[in-house]
C-alpha positions as CSV (number, residue, x, y, z in Angstrom):
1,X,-48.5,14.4,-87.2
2,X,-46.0,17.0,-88.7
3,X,-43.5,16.8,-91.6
4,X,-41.5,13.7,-91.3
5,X,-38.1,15.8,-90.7
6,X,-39.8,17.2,-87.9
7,X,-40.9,13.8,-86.6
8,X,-37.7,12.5,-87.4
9,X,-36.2,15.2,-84.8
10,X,-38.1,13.3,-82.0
11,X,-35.8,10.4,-82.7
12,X,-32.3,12.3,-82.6
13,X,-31.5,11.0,-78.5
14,X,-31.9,7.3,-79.2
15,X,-30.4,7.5,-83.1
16,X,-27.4,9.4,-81.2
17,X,-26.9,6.9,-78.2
18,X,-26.8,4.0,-80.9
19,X,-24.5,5.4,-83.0
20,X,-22.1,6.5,-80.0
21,X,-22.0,3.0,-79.1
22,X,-21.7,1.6,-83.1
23,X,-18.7,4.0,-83.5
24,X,-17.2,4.6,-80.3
25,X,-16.8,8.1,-80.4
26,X,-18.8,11.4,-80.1
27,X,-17.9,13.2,-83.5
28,X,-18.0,10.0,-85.3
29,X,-21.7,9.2,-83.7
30,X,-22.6,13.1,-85.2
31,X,-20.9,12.5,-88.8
32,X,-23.3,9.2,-88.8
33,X,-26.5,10.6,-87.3
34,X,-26.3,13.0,-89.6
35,X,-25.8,11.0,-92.5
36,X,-28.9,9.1,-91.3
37,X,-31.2,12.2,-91.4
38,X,-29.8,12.8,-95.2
39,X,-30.6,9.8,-95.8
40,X,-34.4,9.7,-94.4
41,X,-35.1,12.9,-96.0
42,X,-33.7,12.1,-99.6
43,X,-35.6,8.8,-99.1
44,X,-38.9,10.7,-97.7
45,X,-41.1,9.5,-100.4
46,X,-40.2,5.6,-99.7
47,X,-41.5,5.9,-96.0
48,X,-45.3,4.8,-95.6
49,X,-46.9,7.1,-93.0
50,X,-48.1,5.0,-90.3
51,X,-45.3,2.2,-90.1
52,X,-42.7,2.7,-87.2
53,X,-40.3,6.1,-87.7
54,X,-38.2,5.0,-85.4
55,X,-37.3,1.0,-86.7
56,X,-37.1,3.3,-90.3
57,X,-34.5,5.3,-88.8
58,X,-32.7,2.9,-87.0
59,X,-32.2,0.4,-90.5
60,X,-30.8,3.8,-91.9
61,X,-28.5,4.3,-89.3
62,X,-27.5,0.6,-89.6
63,X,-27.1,0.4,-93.1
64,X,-25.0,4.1,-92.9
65,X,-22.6,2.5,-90.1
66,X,-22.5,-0.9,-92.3
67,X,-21.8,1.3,-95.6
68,X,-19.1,3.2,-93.7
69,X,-17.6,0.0,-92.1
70,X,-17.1,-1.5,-95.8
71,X,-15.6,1.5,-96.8
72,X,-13.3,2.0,-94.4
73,X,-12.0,-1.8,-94.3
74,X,-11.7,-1.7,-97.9
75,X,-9.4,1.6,-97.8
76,X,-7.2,0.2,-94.7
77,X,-8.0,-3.4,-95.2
78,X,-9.0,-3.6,-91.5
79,X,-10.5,-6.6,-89.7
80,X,-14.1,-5.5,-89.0
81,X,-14.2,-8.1,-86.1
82,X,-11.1,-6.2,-84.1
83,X,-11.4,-3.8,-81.8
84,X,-10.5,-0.1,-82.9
85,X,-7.4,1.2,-80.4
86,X,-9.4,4.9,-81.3
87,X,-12.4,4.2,-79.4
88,X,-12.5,5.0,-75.5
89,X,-14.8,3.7,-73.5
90,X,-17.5,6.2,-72.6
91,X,-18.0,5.8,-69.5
92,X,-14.8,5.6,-66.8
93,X,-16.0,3.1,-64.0
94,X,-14.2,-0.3,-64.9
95,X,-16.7,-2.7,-65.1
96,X,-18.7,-0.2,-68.1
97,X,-15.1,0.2,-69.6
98,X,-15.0,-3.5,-70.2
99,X,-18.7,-3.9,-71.4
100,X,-18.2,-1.3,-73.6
101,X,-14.9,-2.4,-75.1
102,X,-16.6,-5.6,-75.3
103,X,-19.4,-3.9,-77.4
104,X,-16.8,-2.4,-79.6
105,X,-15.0,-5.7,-80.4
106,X,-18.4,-7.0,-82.2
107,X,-18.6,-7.3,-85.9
108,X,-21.2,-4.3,-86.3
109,X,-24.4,-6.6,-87.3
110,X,-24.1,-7.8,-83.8
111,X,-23.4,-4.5,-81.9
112,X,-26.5,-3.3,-83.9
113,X,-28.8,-6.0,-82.9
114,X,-27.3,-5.6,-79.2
115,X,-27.8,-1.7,-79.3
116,X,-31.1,-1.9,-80.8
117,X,-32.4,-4.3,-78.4
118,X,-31.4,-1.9,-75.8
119,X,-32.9,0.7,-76.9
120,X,-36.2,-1.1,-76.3
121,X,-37.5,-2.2,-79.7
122,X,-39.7,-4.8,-80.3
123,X,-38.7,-8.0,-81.8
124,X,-40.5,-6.5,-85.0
125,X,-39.4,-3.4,-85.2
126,X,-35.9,-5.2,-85.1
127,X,-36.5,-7.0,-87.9
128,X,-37.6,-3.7,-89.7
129,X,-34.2,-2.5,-88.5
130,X,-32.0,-5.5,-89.5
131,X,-34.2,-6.1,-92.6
132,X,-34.8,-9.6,-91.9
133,X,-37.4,-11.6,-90.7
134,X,-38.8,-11.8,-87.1
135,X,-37.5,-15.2,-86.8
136,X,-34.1,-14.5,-88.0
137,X,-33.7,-11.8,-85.3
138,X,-34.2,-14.2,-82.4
139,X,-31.0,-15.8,-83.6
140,X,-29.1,-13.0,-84.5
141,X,-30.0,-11.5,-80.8
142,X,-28.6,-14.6,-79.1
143,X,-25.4,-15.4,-81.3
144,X,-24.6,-11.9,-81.0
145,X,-24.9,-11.6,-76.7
146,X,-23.7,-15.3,-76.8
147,X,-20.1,-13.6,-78.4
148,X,-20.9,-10.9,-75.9
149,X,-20.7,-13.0,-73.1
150,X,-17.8,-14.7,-74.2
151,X,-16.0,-11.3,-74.3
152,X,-16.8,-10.6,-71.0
153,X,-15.6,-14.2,-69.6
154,X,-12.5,-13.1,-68.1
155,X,-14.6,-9.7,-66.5
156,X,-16.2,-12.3,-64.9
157,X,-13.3,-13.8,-63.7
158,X,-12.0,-11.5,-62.6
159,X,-9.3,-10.6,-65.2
């Protein structure tokens, strides 16, 4: 086991693909993946050797993104829950277009949840993520796909 910046590195794909999505664009993603490694390191001596790097990271990332999201509402007074016209879709078939915009269009607890689920961690390690409970994620998960689905209704369609 290294230094935790170095072990931190290993982390920099997934912490990048979650903040491409939470954003919706590449420099944006950077500016907030980098803010996350600031972050972990100025915090180094809160992180207990042993637990899960990568949930640690990912709750930084979130509360970062969360943290920017208040910010930037408060200074334009946007709706968190509308879709930003800035973000493109990051793929060009049509069918990820319209998942993606879908994504986008989440209030960014939700998105989270979504992206982090993807990203293959454990119902735990979620809840280390969100900072809730276990239990609490299993709801969270399934309001946030159920206003997923609901976005993608007319996809379906065929709209």
């Amino acid at each position: 086991m290294g230094s935790l910046a170095t072990d931190a590195l290993a982390h920099l794909d997934a912490l990048f693909h979650v903040a491409r999505y939470l954003t919706g664009d590449d420099a944006s993603a950077e500016d907030l993946v980098q803010q996350t490694y600031v972050r972990a390191l100025e915090a180094e001596t809160t992180f207990e050797r042993g637990t899960n790097l990568r949930a640690w990271l990912m709750r930084i990332l979130r509360n970062a993104f969360i943290d920017q999201t208040r910010r930037t509402k408060h200074t334009s007074e946007l709706d968190e829950d509308m879709p930003d016209d800035r973000a493109e879709p990051l793929r060009t078939d049509l069918a990820a277009a319209d998942i993606e915009r879908a994504l986008l269009e989440l209030a960014p607890d939700a998105r989270a949840v979504i992206l982090l689920d993807l990203e293959g961690l454990s119902e735990k390690e979620l809840a280390d993520a969100m900072e809730c409970e276990p239990g609490t994620i299993k709801s969270r998960l399934s309001r946030a796909r159920a206003a997923l689905r609901k976005r993608l209704a007319a996809y379906g369609r065929g709209a």
